[in-house]
DRENDO-1510 file (C-alpha; in Angstrom, 1 decimal, always signed):
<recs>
REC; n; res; u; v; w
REC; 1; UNK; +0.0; +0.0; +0.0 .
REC; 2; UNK; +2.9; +2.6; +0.6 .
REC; 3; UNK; +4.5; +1.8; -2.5 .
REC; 4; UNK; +1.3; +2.7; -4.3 .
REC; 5; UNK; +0.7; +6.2; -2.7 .
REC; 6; UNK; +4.2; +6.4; -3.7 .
REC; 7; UNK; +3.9; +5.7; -7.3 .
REC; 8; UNK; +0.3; +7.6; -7.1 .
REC; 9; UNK; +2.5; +11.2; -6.0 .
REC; 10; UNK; +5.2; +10.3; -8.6 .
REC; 11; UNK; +2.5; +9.8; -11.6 .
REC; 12; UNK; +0.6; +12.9; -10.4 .
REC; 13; UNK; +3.9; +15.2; -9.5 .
REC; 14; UNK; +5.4; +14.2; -12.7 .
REC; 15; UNK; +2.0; +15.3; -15.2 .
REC; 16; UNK; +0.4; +18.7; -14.4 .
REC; 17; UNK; -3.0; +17.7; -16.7 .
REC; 18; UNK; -3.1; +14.5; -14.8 .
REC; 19; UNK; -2.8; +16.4; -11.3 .
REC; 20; UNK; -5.8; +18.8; -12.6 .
REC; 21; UNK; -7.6; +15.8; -13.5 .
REC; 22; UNK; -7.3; +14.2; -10.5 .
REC; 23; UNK; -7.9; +17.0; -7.9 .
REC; 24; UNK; -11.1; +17.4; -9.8 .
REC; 25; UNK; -11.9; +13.7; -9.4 .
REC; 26; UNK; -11.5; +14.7; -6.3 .
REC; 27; UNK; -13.9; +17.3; -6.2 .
REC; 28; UNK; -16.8; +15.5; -8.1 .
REC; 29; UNK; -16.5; +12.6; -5.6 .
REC; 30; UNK; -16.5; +15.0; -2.6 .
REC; 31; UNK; -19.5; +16.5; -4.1 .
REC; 32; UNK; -21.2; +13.6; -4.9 .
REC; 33; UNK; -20.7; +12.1; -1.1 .
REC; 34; UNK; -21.4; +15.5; +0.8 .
REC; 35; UNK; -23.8; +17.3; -2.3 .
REC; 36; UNK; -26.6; +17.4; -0.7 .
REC; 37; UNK; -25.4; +18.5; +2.9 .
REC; 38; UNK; -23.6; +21.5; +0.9 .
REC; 39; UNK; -26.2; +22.2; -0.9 .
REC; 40; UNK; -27.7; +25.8; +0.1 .
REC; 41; UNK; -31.4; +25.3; -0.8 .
REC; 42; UNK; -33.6; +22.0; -0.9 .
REC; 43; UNK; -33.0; +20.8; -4.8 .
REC; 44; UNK; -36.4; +20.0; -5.2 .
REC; 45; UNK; -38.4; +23.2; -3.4 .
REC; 46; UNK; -40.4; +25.5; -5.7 .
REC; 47; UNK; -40.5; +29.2; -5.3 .
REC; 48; UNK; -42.5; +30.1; -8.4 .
REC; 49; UNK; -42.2; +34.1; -7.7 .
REC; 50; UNK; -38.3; +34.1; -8.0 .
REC; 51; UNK; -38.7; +31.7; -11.5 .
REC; 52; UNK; -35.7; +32.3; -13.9 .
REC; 53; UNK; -33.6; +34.7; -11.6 .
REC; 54; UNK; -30.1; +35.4; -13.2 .
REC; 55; UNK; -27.2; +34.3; -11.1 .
REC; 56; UNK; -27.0; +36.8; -8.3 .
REC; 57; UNK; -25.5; +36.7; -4.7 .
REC; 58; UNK; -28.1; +34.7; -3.0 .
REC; 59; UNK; -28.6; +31.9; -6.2 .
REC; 60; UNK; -25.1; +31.5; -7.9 .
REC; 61; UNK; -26.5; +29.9; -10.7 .
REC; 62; UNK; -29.4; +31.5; -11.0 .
REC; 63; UNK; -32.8; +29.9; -11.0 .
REC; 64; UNK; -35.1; +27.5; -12.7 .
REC; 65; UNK; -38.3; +28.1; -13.9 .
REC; 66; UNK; -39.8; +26.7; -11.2 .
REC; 67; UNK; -37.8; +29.0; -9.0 .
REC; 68; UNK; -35.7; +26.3; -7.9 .
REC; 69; UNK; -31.9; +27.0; -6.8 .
REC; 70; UNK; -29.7; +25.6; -10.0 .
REC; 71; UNK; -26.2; +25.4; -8.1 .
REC; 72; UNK; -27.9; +23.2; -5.3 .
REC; 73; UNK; -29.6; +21.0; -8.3 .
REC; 74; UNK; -26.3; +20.9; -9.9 .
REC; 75; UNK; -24.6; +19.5; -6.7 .
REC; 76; UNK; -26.8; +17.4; -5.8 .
REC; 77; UNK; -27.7; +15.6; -9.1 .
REC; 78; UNK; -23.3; +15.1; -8.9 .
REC; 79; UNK; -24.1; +12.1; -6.9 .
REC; 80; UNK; -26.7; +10.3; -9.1 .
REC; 81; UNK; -24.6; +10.9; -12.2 .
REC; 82; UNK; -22.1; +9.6; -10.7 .
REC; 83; UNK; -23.4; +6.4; -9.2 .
REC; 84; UNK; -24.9; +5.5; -12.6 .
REC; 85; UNK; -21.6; +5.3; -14.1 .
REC; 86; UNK; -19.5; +4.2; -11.3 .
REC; 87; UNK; -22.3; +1.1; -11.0 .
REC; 88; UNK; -22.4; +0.4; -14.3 .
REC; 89; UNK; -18.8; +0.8; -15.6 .
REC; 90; UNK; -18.1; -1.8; -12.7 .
REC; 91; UNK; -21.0; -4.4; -13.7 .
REC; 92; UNK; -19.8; -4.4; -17.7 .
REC; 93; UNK; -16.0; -4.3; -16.5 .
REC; 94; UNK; -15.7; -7.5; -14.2 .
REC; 95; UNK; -18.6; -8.9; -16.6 .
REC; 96; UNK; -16.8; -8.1; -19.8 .
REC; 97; UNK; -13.0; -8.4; -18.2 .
REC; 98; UNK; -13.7; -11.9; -17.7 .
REC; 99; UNK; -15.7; -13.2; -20.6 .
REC; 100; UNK; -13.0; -11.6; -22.9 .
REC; 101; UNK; -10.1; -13.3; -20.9 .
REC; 102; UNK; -12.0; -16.9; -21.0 .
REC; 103; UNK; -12.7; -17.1; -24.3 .
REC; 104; UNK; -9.0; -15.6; -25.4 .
REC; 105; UNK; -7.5; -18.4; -23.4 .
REC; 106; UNK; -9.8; -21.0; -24.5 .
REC; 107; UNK; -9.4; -20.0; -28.2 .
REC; 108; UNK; -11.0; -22.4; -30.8 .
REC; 109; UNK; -14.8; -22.1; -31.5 .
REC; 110; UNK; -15.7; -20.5; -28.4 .
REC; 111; UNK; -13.1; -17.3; -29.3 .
REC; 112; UNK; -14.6; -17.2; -33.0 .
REC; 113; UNK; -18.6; -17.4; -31.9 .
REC; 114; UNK; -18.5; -15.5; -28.9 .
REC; 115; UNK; -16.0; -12.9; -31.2 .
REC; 116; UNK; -18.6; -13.2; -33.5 .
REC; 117; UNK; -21.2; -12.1; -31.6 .
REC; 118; UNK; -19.7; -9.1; -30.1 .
REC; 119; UNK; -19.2; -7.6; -33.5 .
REC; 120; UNK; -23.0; -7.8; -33.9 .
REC; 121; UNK; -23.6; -6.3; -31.1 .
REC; 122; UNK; -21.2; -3.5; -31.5 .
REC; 123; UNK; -23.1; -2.9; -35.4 .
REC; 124; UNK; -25.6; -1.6; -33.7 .
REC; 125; UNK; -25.6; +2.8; -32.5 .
REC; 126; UNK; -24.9; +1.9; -28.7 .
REC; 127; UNK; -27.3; +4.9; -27.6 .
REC; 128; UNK; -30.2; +3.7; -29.7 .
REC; 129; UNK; -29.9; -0.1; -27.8 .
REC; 130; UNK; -29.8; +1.9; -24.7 .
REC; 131; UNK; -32.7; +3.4; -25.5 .
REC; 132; UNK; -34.8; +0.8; -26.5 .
REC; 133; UNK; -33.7; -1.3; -23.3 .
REC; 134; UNK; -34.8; +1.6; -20.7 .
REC; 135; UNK; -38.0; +2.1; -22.6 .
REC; 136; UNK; -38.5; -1.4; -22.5 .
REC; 137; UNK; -37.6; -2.4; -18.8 .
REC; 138; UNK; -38.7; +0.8; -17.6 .
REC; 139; UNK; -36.9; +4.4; -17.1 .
REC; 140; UNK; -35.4; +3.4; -13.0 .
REC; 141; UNK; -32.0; +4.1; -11.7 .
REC; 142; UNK; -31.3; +0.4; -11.5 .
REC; 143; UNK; -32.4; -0.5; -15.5 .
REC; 144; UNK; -30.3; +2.5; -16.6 .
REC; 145; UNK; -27.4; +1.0; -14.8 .
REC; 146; UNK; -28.2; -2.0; -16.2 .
REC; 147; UNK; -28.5; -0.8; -20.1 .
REC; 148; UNK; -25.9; +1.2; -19.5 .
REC; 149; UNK; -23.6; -1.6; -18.5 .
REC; 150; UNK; -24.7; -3.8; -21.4 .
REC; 151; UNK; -23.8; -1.5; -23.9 .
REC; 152; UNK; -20.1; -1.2; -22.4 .
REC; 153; UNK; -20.0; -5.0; -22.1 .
REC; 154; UNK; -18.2; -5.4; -25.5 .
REC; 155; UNK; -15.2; -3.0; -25.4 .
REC; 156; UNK; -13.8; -5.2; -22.2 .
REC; 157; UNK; -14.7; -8.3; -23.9 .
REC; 158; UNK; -13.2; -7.0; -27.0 .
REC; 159; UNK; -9.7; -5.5; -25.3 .
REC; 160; UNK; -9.4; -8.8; -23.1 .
REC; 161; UNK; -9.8; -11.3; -25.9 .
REC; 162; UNK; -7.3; -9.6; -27.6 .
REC; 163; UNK; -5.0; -9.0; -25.3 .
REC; 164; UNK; -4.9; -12.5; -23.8 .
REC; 165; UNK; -4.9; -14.2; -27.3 .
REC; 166; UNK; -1.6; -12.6; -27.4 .
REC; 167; UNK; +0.0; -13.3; -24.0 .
REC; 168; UNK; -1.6; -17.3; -23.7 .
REC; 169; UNK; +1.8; -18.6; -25.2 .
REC; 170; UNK; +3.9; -16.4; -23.2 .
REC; 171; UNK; +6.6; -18.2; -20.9 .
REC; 172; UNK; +5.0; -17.0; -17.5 .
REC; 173; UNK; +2.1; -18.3; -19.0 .
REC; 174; UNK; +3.1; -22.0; -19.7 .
REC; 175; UNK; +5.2; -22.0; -16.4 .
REC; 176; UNK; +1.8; -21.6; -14.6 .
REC; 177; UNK; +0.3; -24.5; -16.8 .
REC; 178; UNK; +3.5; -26.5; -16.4 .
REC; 179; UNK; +3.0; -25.6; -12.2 .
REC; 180; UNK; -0.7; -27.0; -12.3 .
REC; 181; UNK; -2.8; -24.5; -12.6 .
REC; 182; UNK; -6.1; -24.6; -14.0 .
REC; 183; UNK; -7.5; -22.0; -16.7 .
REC; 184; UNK; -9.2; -20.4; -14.1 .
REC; 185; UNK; -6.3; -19.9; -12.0 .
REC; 186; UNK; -4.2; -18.6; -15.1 .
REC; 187; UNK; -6.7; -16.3; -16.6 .
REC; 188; UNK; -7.8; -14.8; -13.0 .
REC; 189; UNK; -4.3; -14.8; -11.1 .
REC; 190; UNK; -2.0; -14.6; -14.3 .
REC; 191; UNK; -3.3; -13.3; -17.6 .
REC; 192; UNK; -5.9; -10.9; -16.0 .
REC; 193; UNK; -3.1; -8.6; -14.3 .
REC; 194; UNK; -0.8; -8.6; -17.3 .
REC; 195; UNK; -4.0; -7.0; -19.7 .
REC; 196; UNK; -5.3; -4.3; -16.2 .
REC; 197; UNK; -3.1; -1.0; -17.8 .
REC; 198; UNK; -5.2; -1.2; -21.0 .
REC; 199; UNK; -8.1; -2.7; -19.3 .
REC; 200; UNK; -8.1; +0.8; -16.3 .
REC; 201; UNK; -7.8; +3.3; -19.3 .
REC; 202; UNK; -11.0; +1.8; -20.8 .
REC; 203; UNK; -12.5; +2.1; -17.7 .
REC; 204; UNK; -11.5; +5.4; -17.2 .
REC; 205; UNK; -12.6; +6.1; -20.6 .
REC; 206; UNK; -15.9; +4.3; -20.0 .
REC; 207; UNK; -16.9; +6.8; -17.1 .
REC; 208; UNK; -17.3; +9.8; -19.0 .
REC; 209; UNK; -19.3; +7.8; -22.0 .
REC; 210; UNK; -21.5; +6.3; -19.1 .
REC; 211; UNK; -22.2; +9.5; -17.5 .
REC; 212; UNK; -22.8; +11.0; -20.9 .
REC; 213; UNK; -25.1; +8.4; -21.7 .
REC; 214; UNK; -27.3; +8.2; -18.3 .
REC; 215; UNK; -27.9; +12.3; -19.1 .
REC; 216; UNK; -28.7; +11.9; -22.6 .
REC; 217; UNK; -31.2; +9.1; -21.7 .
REC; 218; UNK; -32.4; +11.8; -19.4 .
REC; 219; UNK; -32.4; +14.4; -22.0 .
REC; 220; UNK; -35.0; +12.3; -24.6 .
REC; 221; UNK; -37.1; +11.6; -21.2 .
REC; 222; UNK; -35.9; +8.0; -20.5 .
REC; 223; UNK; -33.8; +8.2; -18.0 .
REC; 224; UNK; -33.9; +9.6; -14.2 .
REC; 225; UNK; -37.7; +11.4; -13.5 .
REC; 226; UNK; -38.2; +14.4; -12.5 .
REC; 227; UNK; -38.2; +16.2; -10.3 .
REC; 228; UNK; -35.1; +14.3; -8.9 .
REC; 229; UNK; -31.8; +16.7; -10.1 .
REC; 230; UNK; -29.6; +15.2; -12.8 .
REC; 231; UNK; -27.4; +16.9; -14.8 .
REC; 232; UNK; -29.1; +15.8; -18.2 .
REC; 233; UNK; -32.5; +16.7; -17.4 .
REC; 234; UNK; -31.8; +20.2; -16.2 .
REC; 235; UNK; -30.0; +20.5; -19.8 .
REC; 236; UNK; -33.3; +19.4; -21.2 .
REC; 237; UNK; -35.8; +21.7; -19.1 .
REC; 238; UNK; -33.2; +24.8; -19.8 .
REC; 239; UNK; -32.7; +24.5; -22.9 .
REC; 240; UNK; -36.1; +25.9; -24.2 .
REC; 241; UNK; -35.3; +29.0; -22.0 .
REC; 242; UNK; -31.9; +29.9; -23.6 .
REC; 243; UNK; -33.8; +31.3; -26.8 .
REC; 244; UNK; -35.4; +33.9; -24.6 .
REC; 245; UNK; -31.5; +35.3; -23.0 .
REC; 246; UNK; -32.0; +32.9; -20.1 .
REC; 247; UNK; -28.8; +30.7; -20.3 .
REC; 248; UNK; -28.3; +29.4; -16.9 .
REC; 249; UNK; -30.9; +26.6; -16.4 .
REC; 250; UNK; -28.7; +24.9; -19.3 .
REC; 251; UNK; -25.2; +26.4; -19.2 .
REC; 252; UNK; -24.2; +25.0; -15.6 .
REC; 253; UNK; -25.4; +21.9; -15.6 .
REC; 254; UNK; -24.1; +21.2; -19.4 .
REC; 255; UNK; -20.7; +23.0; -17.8 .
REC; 256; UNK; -20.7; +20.1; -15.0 .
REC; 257; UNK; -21.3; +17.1; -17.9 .
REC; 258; UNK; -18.1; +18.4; -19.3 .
REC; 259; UNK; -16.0; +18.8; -16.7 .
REC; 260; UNK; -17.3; +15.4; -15.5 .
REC; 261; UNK; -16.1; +13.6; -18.7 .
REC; 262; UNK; -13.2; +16.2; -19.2 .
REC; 263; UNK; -11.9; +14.7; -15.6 .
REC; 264; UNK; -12.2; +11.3; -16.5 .
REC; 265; UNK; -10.6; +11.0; -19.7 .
REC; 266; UNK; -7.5; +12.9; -19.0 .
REC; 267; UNK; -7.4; +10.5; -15.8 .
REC; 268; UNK; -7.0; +7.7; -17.9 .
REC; 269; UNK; -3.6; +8.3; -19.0 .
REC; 270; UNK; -2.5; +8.8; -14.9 .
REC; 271; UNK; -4.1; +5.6; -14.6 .
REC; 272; UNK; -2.6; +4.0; -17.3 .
REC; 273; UNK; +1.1; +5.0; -15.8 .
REC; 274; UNK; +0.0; +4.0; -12.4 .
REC; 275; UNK; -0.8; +0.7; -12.8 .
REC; 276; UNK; +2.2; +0.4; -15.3 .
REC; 277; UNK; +5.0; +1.6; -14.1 .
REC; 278; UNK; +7.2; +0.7; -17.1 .
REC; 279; UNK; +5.7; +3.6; -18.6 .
REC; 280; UNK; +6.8; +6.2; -16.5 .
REC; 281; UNK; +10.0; +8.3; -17.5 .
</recs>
């Protein structure tokens, strides 16, 4: 564990965009752990009277147009964003990490159909399938996960077939045959921890495209219901207003998606170097 936190100050000392991305990881989980403790007014409160205030001293972001406070909505809704993603990025990496791994050990017929299949499922627009999924199970937190997840499944299948099918002849690899252990044993303990640097940046990478995806669900009216705050359906209920000169119902959260998937996709490459050390300089 110390020689972790070690190599962690080393990756982010060494990279100024990957300590920016990180202390805003930072942030976005603090917020999404202590958001609504933080936040100044009750997300959810109407106060019809001060509808579509600018941003002033008292509402930071201004107001919605039901009078709601936008920079407590915005913090808030930081913590449902983010457990979409984080739950589904999980369920479609150990999923997807050890399907791919399996069937590039296995090789043969299994690697082709199973190959086979994920190319079909990758044919289709990724955003439509969700879609159709959440309309059809129903718009919940839990089946947006779920879609969300499914949709992901294939890149880790994809990257851990590939990366396996070249490392399953490798000498480490037939000295843990040789040692008797079973494929199991060699995919989980052996293979899997050789193929985690590329496996982590996907992840990383993964985490903005899920959060993008749970607020565009949002956006179309499939994904989180109102009046619960999330980032993609404050987008949708500003963005009628910002033809009339009032901006803010759609500028800060929209500003938050970005940073959100800004933070995560520069993380990847701190990742990357932190779980591989023979990339670092």
């Amino acid at each position: 564990m110390k020689r972790f936190w070690r190599d962690a100050r080393h990756v982010i000392a060494a990279n100024p965009v990957t300590l920016a991305a990180f202390v805003l990881f930072v942030l976005l989980v603090g917020l999404a752990i202590f958001g609504p403790a933080l936040a100044p007014f009750d997300p959810i409160a109407s106060d019809v009277p001060n509808a579509l205030r600018p941003p002033s001293a008292k509402h930071w972001f201004g107001t919605d147009q039901l009078g709601r406070d936008v920079f407590s909505r915005v913090i808030v809704a930081t913590r449902i964003d983010l457990t979409i993603a984080v739950s589904a990025v999980a369920l479609s990496f150990a999923a997807g990490s050890a399907i791919g791994a399996a069937i590039g050990y296995l090789g043969g017929l299994v690697d082709r159909v199973v190959g086979q299949l994920v190319d079909v499922l990758m044919a289709f627009p990724l955003f439509v399938m969700a879609m159709a999924l959440v309309a059809a199970l129903g718009n919940t937190v839990a089946n947006i996960i779920y879609a969300t997840a499914l949709i992901n499944l294939p890149f880790y299948i994809r990257i851990a077939r590939a990366e396996v099918n070249q490392r399953r002849e490798a000498g480490y690899v037939l000295a843990a045959r040789l040692s008797g252990n079973g494929p199991w044993r060699i995919v989980l303990g052996v293979l899997l921890p050789n193929v985690m640097p590329t496996l982590v940046v996907q992840m990383s990478l993964n985490m903005g495209w899920a959060i993008l995806n749970a607020a565009g669900l949002s956006f179309i009216g499939l994904g989180v219901r109102p009046p619960t705050p999330e980032w993609g359906i404050m987008v949708a209920e500003g963005a009628s207003y910002i033809t009339g000169g009032r901006w803010w119902p759609a500028l800060f959260p929209g500003a938050a998606l970005v940073l959100a998937v800004f933070c995560f996709n520069l993380l990847g490459d701190g990742l990357r170097d932190l779980v591989d050390p023979r990339r670092r300089t």
